[in-house]
C-alpha positions as CSV (number, residue, x, y, z in Angstrom):
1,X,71.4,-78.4,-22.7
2,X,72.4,-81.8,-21.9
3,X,75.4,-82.5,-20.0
4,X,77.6,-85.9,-20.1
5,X,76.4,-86.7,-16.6
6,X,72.9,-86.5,-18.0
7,X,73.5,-88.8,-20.6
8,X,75.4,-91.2,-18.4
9,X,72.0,-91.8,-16.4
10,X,69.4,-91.3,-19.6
11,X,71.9,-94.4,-21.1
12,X,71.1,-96.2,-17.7
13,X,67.4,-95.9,-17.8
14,X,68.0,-97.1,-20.9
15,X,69.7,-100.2,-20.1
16,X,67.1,-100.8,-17.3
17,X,64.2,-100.1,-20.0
18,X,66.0,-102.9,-21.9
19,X,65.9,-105.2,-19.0
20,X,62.2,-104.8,-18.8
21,X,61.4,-105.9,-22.0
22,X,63.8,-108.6,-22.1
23,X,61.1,-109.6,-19.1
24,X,57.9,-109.0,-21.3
25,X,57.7,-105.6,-19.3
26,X,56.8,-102.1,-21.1
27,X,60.4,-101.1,-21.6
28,X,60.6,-97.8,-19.8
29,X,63.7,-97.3,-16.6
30,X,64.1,-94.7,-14.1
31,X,66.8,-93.7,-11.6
32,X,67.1,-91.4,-8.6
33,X,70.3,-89.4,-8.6
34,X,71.6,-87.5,-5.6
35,X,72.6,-83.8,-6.2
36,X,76.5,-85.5,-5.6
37,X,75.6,-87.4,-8.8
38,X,75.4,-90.6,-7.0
39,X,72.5,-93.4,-8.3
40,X,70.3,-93.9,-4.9
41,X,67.8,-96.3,-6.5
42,X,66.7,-97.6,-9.9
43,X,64.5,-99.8,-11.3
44,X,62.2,-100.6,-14.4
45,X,58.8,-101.6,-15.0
46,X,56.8,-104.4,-13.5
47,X,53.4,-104.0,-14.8
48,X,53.5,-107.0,-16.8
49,X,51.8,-109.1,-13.9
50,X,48.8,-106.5,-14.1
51,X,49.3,-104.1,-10.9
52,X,50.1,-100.9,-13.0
53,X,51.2,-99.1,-9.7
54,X,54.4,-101.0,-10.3
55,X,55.9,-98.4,-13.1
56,X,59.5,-97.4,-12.1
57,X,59.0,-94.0,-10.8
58,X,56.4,-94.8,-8.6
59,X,58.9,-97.3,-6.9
60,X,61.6,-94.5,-6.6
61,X,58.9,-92.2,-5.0
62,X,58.2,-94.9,-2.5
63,X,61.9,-95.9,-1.9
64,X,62.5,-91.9,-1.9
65,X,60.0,-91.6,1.2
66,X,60.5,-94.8,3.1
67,X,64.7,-93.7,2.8
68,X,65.4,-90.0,2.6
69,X,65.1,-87.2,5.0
70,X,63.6,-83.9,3.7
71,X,67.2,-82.8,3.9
């Protein structure tokens, strides 16, 4: 089931999908979320330039190890 939280940050990748194509970007958005429910990073795509290791979630992977503890 889907809570209103989870729509909250589906509606935000959303939004960030958006700004991705706006930029001639494959629309797709991604965000981290702390288990408080607080946004720690988000981005969208940046593949457009041809480096196709630039989709979103491998940027939150990499912002998620160069930033967070294993805590």
């Amino acid at each position: 089931m889907i809570s209103d939280l989870d729509l909250k940050y589906l509606r935000r990748c959303i939004e960030l999908a958006k700004a991705a194509l706006e930029r001639g970007d494959e629309p797709f958005g991604s965000v981290l979320v702390s288990a408080k429910g607080d946004i720690l990073f988000e981005d969208h795509n940046h593949v457009a330039g041809g480096d196709h290791t630039q989709h979103p979630e491998f940027n939150l992977a990499r912002w998620a190890a160069a930033n967070m503890t294993h805590e």
